[in-house]
C-alpha positions as CSV (number, residue, x, y, z in Angstrom):
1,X,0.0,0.0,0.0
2,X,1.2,3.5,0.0
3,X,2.3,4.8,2.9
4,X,0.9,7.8,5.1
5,X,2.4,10.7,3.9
6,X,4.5,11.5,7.1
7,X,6.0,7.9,6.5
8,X,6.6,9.0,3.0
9,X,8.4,12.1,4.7
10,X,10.6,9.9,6.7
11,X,12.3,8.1,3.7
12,X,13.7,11.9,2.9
13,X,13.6,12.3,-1.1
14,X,11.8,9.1,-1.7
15,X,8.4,10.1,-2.7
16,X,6.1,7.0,-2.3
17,X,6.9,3.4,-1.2
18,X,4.6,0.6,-2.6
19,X,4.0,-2.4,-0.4
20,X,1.2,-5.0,0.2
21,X,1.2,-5.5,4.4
22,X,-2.4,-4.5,4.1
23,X,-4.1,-6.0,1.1
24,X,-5.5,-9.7,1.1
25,X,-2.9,-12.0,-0.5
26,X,-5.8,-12.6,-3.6
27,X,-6.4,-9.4,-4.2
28,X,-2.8,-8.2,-4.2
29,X,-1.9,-9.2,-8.0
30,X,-4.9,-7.3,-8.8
31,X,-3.9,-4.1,-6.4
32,X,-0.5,-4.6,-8.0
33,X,-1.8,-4.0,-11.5
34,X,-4.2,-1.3,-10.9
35,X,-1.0,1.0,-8.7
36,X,1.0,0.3,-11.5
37,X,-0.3,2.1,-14.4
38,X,-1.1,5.2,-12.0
39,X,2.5,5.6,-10.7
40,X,4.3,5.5,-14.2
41,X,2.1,5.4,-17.2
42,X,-0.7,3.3,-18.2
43,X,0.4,-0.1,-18.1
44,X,-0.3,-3.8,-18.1
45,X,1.1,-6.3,-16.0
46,X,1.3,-9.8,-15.7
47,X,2.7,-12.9,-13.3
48,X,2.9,-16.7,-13.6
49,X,-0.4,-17.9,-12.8
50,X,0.5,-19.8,-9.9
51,X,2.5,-16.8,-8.6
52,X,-0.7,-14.3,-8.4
53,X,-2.2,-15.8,-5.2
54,X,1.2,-15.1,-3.2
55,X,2.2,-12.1,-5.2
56,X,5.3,-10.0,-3.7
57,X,6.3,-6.5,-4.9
58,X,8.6,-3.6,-3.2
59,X,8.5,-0.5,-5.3
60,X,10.4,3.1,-4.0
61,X,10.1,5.8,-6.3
62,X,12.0,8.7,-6.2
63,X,12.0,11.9,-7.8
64,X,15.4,14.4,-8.7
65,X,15.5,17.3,-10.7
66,X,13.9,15.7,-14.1
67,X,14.7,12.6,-13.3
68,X,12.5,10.0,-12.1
69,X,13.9,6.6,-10.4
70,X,12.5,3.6,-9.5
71,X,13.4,0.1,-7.9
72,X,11.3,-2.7,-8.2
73,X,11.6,-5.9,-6.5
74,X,9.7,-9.0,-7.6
75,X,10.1,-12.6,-8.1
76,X,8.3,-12.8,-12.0
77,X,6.4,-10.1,-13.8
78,X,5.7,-8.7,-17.3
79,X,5.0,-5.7,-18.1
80,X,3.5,-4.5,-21.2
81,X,2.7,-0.9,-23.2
82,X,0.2,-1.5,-26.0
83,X,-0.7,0.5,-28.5
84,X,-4.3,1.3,-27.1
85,X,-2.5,2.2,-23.6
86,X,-0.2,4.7,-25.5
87,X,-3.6,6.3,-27.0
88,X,-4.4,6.8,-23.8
89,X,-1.9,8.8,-21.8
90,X,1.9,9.3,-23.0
91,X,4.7,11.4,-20.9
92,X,6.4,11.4,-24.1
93,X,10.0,10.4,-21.9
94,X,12.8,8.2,-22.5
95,X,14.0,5.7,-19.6
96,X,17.0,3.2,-18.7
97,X,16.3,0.2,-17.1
98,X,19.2,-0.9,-14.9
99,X,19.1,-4.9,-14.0
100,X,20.3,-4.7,-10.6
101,X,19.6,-8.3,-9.7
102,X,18.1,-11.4,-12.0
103,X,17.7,-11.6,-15.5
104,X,15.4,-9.4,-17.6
105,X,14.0,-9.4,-21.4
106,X,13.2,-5.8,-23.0
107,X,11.0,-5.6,-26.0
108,X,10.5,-2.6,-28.5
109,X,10.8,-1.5,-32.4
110,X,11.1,-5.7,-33.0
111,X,14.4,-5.7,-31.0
112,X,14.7,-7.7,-27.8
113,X,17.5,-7.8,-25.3
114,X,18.7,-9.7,-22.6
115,X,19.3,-7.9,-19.6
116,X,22.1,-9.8,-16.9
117,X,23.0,-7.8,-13.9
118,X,24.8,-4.3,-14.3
119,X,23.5,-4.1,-18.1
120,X,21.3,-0.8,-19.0
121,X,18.6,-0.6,-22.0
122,X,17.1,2.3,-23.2
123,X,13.4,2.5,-24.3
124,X,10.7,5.4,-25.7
125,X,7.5,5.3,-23.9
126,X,5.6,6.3,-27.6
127,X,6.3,3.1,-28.4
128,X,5.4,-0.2,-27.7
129,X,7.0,-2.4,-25.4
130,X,7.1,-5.3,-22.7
131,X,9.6,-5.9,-20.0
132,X,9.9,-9.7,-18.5
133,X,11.9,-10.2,-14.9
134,X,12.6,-12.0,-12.1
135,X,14.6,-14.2,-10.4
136,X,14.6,-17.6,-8.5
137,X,16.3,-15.8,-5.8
138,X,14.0,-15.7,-2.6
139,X,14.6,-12.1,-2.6
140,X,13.1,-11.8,-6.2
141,X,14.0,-10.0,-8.9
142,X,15.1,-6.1,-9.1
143,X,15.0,-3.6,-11.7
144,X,16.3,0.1,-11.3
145,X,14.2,1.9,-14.0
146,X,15.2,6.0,-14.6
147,X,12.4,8.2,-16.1
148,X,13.4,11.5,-17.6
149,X,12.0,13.8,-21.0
150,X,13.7,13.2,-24.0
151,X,15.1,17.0,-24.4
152,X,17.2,17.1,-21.3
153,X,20.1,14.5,-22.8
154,X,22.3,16.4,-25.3
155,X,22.3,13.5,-27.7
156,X,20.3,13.5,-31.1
157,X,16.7,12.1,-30.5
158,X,16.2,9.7,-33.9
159,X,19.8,8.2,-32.8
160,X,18.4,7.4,-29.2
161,X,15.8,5.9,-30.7
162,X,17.6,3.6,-32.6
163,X,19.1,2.0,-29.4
164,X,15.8,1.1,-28.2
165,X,15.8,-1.8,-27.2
166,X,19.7,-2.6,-27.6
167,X,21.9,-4.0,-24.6
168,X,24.5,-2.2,-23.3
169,X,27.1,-4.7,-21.0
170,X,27.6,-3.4,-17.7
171,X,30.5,-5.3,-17.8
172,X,32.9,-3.3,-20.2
173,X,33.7,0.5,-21.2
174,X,31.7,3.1,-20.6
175,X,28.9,0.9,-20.0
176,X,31.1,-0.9,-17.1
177,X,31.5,2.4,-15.3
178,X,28.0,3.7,-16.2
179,X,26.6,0.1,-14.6
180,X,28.5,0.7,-11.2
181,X,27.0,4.2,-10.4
182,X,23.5,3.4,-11.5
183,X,23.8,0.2,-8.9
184,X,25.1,1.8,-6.2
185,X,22.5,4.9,-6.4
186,X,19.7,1.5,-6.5
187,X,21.7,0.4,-2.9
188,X,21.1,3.9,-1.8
189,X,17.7,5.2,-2.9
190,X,16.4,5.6,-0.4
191,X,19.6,7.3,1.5
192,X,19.2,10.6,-0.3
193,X,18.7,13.9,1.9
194,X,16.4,16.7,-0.5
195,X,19.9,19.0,-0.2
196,X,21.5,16.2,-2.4
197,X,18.6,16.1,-4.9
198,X,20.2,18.5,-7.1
199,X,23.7,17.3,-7.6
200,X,22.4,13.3,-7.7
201,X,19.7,14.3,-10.7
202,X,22.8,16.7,-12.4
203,X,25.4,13.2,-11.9
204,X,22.5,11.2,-13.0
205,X,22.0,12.7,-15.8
206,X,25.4,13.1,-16.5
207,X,26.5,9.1,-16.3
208,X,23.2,8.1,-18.9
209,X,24.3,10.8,-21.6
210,X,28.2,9.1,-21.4
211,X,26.9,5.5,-21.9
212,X,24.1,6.3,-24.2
213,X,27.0,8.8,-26.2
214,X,29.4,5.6,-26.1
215,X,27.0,3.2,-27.7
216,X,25.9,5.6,-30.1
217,X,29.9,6.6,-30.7
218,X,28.5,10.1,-30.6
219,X,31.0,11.3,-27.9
220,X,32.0,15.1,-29.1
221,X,28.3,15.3,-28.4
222,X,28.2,15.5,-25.1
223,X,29.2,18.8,-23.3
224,X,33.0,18.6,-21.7
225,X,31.2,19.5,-18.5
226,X,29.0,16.7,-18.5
227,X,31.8,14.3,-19.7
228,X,34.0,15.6,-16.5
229,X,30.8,15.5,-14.2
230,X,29.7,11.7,-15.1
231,X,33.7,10.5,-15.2
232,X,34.2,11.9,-11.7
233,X,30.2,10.5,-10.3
234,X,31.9,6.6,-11.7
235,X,35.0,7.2,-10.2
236,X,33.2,7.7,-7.3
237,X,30.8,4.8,-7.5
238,X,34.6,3.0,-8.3
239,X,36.0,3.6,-5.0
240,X,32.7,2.9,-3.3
241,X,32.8,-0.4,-4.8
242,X,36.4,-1.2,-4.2
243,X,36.9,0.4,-0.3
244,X,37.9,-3.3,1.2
245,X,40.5,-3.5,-1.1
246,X,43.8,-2.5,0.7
247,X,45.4,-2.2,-3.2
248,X,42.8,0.6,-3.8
249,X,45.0,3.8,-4.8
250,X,45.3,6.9,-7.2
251,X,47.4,4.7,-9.6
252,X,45.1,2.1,-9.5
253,X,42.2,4.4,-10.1
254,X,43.5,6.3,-13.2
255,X,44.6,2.9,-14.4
256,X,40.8,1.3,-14.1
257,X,39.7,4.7,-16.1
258,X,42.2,4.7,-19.0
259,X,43.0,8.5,-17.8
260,X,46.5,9.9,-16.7
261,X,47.3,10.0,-13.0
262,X,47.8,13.6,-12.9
263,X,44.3,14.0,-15.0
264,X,42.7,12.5,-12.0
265,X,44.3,14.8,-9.5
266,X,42.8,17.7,-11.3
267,X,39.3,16.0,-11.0
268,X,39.0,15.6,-7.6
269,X,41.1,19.8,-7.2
270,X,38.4,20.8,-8.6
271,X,35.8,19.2,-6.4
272,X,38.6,21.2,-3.3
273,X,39.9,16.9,-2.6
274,X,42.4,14.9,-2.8
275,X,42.1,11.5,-4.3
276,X,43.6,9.8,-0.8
277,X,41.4,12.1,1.2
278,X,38.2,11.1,-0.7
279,X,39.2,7.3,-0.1
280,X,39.8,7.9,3.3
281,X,36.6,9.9,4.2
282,X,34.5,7.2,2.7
283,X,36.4,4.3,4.2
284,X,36.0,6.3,7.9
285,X,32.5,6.5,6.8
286,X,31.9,2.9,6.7
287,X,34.0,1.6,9.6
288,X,32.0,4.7,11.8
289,X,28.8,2.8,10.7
290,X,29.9,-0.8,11.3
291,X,31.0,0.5,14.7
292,X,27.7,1.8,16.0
293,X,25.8,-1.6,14.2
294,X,24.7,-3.6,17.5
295,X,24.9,-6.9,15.2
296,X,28.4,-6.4,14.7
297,X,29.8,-6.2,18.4
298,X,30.9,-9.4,18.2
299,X,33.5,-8.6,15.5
300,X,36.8,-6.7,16.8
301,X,37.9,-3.2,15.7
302,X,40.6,-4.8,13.8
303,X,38.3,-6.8,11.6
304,X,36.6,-4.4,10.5
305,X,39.2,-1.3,10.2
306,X,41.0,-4.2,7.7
307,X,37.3,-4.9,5.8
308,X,37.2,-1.4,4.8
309,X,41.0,-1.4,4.0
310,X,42.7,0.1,6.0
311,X,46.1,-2.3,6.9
312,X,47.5,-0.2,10.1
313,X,45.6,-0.5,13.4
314,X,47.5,2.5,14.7
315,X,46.6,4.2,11.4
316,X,42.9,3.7,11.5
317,X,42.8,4.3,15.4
318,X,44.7,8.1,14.9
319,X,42.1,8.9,11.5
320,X,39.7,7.6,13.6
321,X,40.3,10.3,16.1
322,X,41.1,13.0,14.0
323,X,37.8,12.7,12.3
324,X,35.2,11.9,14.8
325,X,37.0,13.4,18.1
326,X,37.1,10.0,19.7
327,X,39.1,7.0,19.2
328,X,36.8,4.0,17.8
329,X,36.5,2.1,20.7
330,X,35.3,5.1,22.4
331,X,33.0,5.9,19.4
332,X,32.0,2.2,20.1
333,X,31.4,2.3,23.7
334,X,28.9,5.6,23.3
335,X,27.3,4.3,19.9
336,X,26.7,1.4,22.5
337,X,24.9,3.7,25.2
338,X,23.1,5.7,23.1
C-alpha cells in the first residue's frame, strides 16, 4: 500500500513506497496492476499464474530534478505498453532500465535484449514495449528503472531511438562504469537527503548521456562538463565499490579509467579533494557505521578497520580520532549507550 504521507516524509527524497502488508494475498496481484499504471504510465502487468495468489512487490520511487527513479523488487512479472495504452496517456520520456539483480528481457521496435545484472537498455514510452523479470532468488527480482524527458540529454533524438531496445554490457567500457553508479545509487535510494537532490539528478543525468554517447559513438556530443561530471560520479561509484580493497589507490584508479594520473588529481582539485582524502573519508564512513551496528559487536575493531581497508591498526585508530574526536573504541562504547 502507500504509505501515510508523514511515513513518505521519513524516507527523505523518496516520494512513495509501494508495499502489500495491508491488502488480502488474492487481491494483491490485482492491487499490484491497478497501482502500477497510476504511478508510471498506463500499463499492463502480468505474473505466472501460480505466482498471483502469493504475489510479492517492493517498489520506491524517487524523484530528482527531471529525473524519475524507481526500484522494483519482484520474483516474476511482465509488463507490457500496448498501442491502445499509449492512446491513452503518453509522458512522451525516454528511460534506462538498470538490471540490478536477475535476469530481464526488454522488448521494442522488434528488438529484444537480454538484460544480466549491471547491463542498461534504453526504451521510448511512444512506443510499444514489454519488459519480463525476475529471479529464482528468494529475494526476487530487481530492476532500477530511470524516467526523464527526452530533451534534457544532449544527444540527437532519432539516434536514441535507434538504441531502443539494444543492450548495453555493464560489464565493459563506458557501460562498465555507467553500470557501477547506477547500482550503487539503486543500494542507496532511499539514503538521499532533499539538499543532495540537485547534484544526484545533475550526476545522474550526467552518467546516462556518457553510456548512451558511447553506444551511439556520438561522444563530441556531449558537453565537456558533462563528460568531467559523469567521469568523476563513476569514479566515485569505483572507489565505493572497491573500499575493502587494501590495493585501492590513485594509480590504481586512473589505471581502471584509461585517464592519466595527474588528470585524475585535477578531477577531484576541482571538487577542493584529494584522491587519498576522498578514499579515506568514505572508508572512515563505513567503519563509523559498522562500529555503532549492535549486530556487529561481536566482531573486533581490527576486523573491520581491515574490511574497509585500511592495513594499520594505529593508522585507523589516529584517523579515527582526527575525524570523529574519539578513538573508535570510544565511538564504540557511546554508539553502545546511546
Amino acid at each position: 500500500m502507500l504509505l501515510p504521507t508523514r511515513q513518505r516524509q521519513q524516507l527523505r527524497w523518496v516520494m512513495d513506497v509501494v508495499t502489500f502488508a495491508a491488502v488480502p494475498a488474492e487481491e494483491r496481484f490485482a492491487f499490484w496492476r491497478e497501482m502500477s499504471s497510476k504511478m508510471w504510465m498506463p500499463l499492463d502487468a502480468h505474473s505466472e499464474p501460480h505466482l498471483e495468489g502469493t504475489f510479492q512487490a517492493h517498489v520506491a520511487l524517487g524523484g530528482f530534478g527531471s529525473v524519475q527513479a524507481t526500484l522494483l523488487t519482484a520474483k516474476s512479472l511482465t509488463i507490457q505498453r500496448t498501442p491502445r495504452l499509449i492512446r491513452r496517456s503518453d509522458p512522451e520520456t525516454f528511460f534506462v532500465t538498470c538490471a540490478v539483480r536477475g535476469h530481464a528481457i526488454g522488448e521494442q521496435a522488434d528488438r529484444d535484449a537480454e538484460l544480466r545484472p549491471g547491463d542498461l537498455m534504453l526504451r521510448d514510452s511512444s512506443r510499444p514495449y514489454l519488459t519480463r523479470f525476475g529471479s529464482t532468488d528468494p529475494a526476487g527480482g530487481q530492476l532500477l528503472s530511470l524516467q526523464f524527458p527526452r530533451s534534457v540529454l544532449p544527444l540527437p533524438e532519432r539516434g536514441l531511438r535507434d538504441l531502443s531496445a539494444v543492450r548495453i554490457r555493464g560489464d565493459r567500457g563506458i557501460g562498465a562504469l555507467a553500470s557501477q553508479y547506477l547500482l550503487e545509487l539503486a543500494r542507496r535510494l532511499e539514503q538521499f537527503s532533499a539538499a543532495e537532490a540537485s547534484r544526484v539528478s545533475t550526476l545522474t543525468l550526467d552518467v546516462l548521456t556518457a553510456a548512451l554517447a558511447s553506444a551511439l559513438d556520438a561522444g563530441s556530443e556531449v558537453p565537456p562538463g558533462s563528460r568531467r561530471r559523469a567521469l568523476l560520479a563513476q569514479i566515485h561509484a569505483f572507489i565505493r565499490a572497491n573500499l575493502g580493497d587494501a590495493h585501492l589507490n590513485p594509480s590504481a584508479i586512473a589505471a581502471a579509467h584509461h585517464i592519466s594520473l595527474s588528470y585524475l588529481h585535477q578531477l577531484f582539485r576541482a571538487e577542493e579533494h584529494t584522491v587519498a582524502g576522498w578514499i579515506r573519508e568514505r572508508r572512515l564512513e563505513q567503519c563509523r557505521r559498522d562500529l555503532s551496528d549492535p549486530l556487529l559487536t561481536a566482531t573486533s575493531i581490527g576486523a573491520i578497520a581491515a574490511r574497509w581497508g585500511f592495513t594499520s591498526p594505529a593508522h585507523f585508530s589516529q584517523a579515527f580520532r582526527a575525524a570523529y574526536g574519539l578513538s573508535p573504541r570510544q565511538f564504540r562504547r557511546t554508539a553502545a549507550n546511546s
